[in-house]
C-alpha positions in Angstrom: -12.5 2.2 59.4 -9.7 0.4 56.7 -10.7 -0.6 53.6 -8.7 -3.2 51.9 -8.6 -3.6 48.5 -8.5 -6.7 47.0 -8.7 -8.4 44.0 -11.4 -10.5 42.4 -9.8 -12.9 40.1 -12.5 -15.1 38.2 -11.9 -18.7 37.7 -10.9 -19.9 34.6 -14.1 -21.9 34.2 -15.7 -18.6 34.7 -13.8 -17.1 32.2 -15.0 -19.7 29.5 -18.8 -20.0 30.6 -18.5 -15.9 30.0 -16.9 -17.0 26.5 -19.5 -18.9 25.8 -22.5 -17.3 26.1 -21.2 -14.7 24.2 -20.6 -16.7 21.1 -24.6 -18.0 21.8 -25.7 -14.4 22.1 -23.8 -12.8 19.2 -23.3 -16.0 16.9 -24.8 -14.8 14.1 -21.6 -12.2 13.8 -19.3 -15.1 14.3 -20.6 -16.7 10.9 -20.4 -13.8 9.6 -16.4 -12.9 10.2 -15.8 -17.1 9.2 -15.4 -16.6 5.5 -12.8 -13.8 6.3 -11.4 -16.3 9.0 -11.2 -19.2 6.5 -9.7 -16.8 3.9 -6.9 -15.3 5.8 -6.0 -19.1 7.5 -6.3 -20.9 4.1 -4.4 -18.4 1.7 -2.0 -16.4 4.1 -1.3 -18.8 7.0 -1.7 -22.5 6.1 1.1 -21.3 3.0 3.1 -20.1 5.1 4.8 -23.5 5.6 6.7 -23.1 2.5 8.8 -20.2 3.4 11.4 -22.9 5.1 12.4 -23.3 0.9 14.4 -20.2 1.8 16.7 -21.8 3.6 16.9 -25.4 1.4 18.2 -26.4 -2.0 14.9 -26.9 -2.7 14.4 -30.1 -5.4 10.6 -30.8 -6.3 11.4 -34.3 -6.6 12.3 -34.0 -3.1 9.7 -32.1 -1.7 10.0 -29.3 1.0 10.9 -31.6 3.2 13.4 -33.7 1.7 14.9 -31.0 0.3 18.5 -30.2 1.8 19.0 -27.0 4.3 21.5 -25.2 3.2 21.0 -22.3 6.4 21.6 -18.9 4.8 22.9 -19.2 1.6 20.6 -17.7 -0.5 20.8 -14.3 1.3 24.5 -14.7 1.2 24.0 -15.3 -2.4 21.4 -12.7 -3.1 23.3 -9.6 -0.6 26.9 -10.3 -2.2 25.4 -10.1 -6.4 26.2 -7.4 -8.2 22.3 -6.5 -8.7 21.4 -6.5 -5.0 22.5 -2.9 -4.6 20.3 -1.8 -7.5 17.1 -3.4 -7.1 16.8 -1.9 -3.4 18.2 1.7 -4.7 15.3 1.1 -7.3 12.9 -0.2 -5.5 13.4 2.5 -2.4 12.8 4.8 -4.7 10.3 4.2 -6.7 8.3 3.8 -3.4 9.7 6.7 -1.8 8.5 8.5 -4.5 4.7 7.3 -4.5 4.8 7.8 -0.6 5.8 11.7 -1.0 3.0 11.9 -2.7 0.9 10.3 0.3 -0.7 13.9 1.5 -2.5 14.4 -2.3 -5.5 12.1 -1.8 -6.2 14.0 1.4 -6.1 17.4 -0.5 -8.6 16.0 -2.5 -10.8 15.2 -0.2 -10.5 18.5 1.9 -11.3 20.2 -1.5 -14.8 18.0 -2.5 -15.5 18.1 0.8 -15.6 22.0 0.8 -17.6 22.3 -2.5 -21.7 23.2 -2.2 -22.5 22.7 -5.3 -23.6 19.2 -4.9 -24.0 18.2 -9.0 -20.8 19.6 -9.7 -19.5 17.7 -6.6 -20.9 14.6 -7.6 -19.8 14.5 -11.2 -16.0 15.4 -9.9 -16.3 12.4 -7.7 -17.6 9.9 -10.4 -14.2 11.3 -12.6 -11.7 10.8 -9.8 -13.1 7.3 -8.7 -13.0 6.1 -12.2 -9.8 5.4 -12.9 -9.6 2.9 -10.1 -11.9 0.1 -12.0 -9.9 0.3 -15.2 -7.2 -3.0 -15.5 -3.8 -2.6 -15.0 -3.3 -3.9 -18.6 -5.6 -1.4 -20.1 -3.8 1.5 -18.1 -0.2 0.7 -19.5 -1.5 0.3 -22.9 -3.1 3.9 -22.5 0.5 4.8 -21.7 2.1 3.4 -24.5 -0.6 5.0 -26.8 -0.2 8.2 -25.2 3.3 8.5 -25.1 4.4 6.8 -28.7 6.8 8.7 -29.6 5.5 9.5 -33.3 1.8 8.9 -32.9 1.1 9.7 -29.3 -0.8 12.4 -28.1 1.8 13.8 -25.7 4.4 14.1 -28.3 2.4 15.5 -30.4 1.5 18.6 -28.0 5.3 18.6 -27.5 6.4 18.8 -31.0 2.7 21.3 -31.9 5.0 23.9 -29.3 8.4 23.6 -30.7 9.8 20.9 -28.8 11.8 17.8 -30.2 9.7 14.5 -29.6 10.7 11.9 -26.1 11.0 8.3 -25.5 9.0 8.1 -22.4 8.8 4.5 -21.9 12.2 3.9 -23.2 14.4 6.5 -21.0 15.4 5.4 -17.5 15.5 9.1 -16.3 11.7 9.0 -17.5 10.1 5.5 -16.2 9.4 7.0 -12.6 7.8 9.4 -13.5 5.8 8.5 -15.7 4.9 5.2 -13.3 4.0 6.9 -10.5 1.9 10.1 -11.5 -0.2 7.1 -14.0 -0.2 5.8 -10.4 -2.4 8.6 -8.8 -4.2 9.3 -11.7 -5.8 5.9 -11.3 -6.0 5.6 -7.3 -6.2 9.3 -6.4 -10.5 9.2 -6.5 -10.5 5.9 -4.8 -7.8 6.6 -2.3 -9.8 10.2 -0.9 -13.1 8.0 -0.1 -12.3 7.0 3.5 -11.2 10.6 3.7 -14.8 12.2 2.8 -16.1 9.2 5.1 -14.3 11.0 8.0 -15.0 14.3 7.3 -18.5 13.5 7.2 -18.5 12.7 10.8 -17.0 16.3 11.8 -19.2 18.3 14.1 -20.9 21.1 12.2 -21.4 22.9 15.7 -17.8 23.2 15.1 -17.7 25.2 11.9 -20.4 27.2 12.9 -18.6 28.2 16.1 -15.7 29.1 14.2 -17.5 31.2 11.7 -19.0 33.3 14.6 -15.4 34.1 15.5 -14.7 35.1 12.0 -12.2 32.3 10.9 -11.5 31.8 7.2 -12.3 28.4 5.6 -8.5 28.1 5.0 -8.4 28.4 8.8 -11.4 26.2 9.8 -9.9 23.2 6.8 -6.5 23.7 9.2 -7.5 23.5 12.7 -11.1 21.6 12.4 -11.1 19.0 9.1 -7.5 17.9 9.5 -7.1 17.4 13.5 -10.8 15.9 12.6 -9.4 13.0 10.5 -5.8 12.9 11.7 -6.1 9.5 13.2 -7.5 7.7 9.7 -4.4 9.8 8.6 -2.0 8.3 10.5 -3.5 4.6 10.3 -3.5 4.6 6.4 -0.3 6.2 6.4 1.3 2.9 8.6 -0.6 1.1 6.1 1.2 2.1 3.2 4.1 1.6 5.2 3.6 -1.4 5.7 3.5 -2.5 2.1 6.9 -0.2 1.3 8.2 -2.7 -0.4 5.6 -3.4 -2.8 5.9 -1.5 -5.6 3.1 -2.7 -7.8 4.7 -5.7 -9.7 2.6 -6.0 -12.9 2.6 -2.6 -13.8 6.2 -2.1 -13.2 6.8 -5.5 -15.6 4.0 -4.2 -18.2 5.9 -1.2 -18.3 9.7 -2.7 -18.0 11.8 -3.3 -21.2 15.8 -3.9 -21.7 16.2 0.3 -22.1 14.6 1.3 -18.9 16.0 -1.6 -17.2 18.5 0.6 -14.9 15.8 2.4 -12.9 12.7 0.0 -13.4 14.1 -3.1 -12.4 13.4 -3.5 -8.8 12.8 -7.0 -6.3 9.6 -7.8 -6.8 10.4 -8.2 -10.6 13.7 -9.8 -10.1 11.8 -12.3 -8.0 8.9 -13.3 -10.4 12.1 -13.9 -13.2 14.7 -15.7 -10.8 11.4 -17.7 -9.9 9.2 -18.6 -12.1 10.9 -17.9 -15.4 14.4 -19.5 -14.3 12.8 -21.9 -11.8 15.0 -21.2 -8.8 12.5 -21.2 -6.2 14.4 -21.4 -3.2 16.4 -18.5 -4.3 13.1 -16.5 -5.1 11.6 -17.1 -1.6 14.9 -16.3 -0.1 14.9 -12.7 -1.9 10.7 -12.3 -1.5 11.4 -13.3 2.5 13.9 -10.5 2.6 11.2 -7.6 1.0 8.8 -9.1 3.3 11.0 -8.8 6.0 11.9 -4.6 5.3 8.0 -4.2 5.0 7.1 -5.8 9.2 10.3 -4.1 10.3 9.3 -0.4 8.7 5.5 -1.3 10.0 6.5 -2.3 13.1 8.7 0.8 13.9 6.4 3.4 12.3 3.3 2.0 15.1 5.6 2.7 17.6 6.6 6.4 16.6 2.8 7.2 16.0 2.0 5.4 19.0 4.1 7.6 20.9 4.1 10.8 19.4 0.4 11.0 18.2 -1.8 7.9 20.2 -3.1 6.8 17.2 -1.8 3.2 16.0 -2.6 0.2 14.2 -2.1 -1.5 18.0 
């Protein structure tokens, strides 16, 4: 007897009766994901017209399409100034150096995840996470307060010890420092919450099994709770490479002056100036194109190494 395989294909009119009563079944979860539809369309895509003032001498007068295409000047422009050079060393860096400290959100949540005391757990939670709900503004004016040279806390610890008092927000060698750990203090909390949210959903059959066998916690956090949440590892971590690039404009500009200039200056700042304080718009979308461009090239290749090496991807 041969059997013969064959293939059903399903005519396209098929296809869209299939379509269709799907939508009629599940419409009420189509309404539902509209407003997230109409918001990525209406502020993200629809905008995304204007981009083509990258390459004009963009006049308002004019309009965007009157304007004149000049082709790639403004990168021309924007590669060959003598600033290019140190706004991406700056900028690299500065996000280098939040990304190193990627893993400490994850240590958190290993570590509240492990604690049984469930008041004490609850009231280290409640401190992490609160951080996250305080402005921008208010955080960088907590800085300055804190690190006044004459009247700030910090200093005065310094100088209470023997030490001689330091310009924090004025020294370049400082500003990186000083931005990024004020970055975790505020997002640390917030940032281990889809953590616990995974490590909720670990077997406990697993733990148990793994006590009967006499492994340490040490050894059940290692080969249990982090293969357990790898994959929400790996998808956040493409995440925040995907947004590389963005440093965290206001806070760098709250906390930018002429003295820390050398290490704090980076694009996105040099953009909101060149843009909207010196009007050169074209100019401004040619550089902001550029940073937008680094960030879907690094997200883009980063999917494909985890996607290869680990299975776990964004797509």
């Amino acid at each position: 007897m041969k059997l013969v395989n064959e293939e059903v294909t399903i005519p396209k009119q098929g296809r869209f009766q299939g379509v269709k009563k799907n939508f009629l079944r599940n419409w009420q979860l189509y309404v539902f994901l509209l407003p997230a539809i109409l918001y990525f369309v209406i502020l993200h895509y629809i905008p995304m017209y204007g981009v083509q003032i990258a390459f004009k001498n963009f006049f308002a007068n004019q309009g965007i399409w009157g304007s004149p295409w000049i082709g790639f000047g403004h990168f021309e422009r924007f590669f060959n100034s003598y600033y290019f050079w140190r706004l991406l060393k700056n900028t690299f860096i500065l996000s280098g150096y939040q990304l190193l400290l990627f893993p400490l959100p994850i240590i958190l949540a290993l570590s509240l995840n492990e604690l049984k005391n469930g008041a004490f757990k609850k009231w280290t939670q409640t401190l992490t996470y609160a951080p996250h709900f305080i402005s921008v503004v208010v955080v960088v004016g907590m800085i300055v307060i804190f690190l006044d040279p004459t009247t700030g806390l910090v200093n005065r610890l310094i100088v209470a010890f023997g030490g001689e008092p330091i310009a924090f927000l004025t020294s370049p060698s400082w500003f990186r420092h000083v931005f990024t750990w004020s970055g975790v203090w505020q997002t640390l909390g917030w940032g281990s919450i889809i953590y616990l949210a995974a490590l909720s959903g670990v077997n406990p059959e697993l733990h148990e099994a793994a006590e009967v066998d006499g492994a340490t916690r040490l050894q059940r956090i290692i080969h249990i709770n982090i293969p357990s949440i790898l994959p929400t590892i790996v998808v956040l971590f493409i995440l925040n490479i995907g947004s590389f690039m963005t440093v965290g404009f206001e806070k760098v500009l709250l906390m930018q002056n002429d003295l820390n200039a050398s290490t704090s200056d980076v694009i996105q700042t040099f953009v909101y100036q060149t843009g909207l304080l010196e009007g050169q718009y074209s100019f401004a979308a040619a550089i902001g194109l550029f940073d937008s461009a680094i960030n879907i090239t690094l997200l883009v290749v980063f999917n494909y190494v985890a996607r290869k090496t680990s299975d776990n991807s964004l797509w």
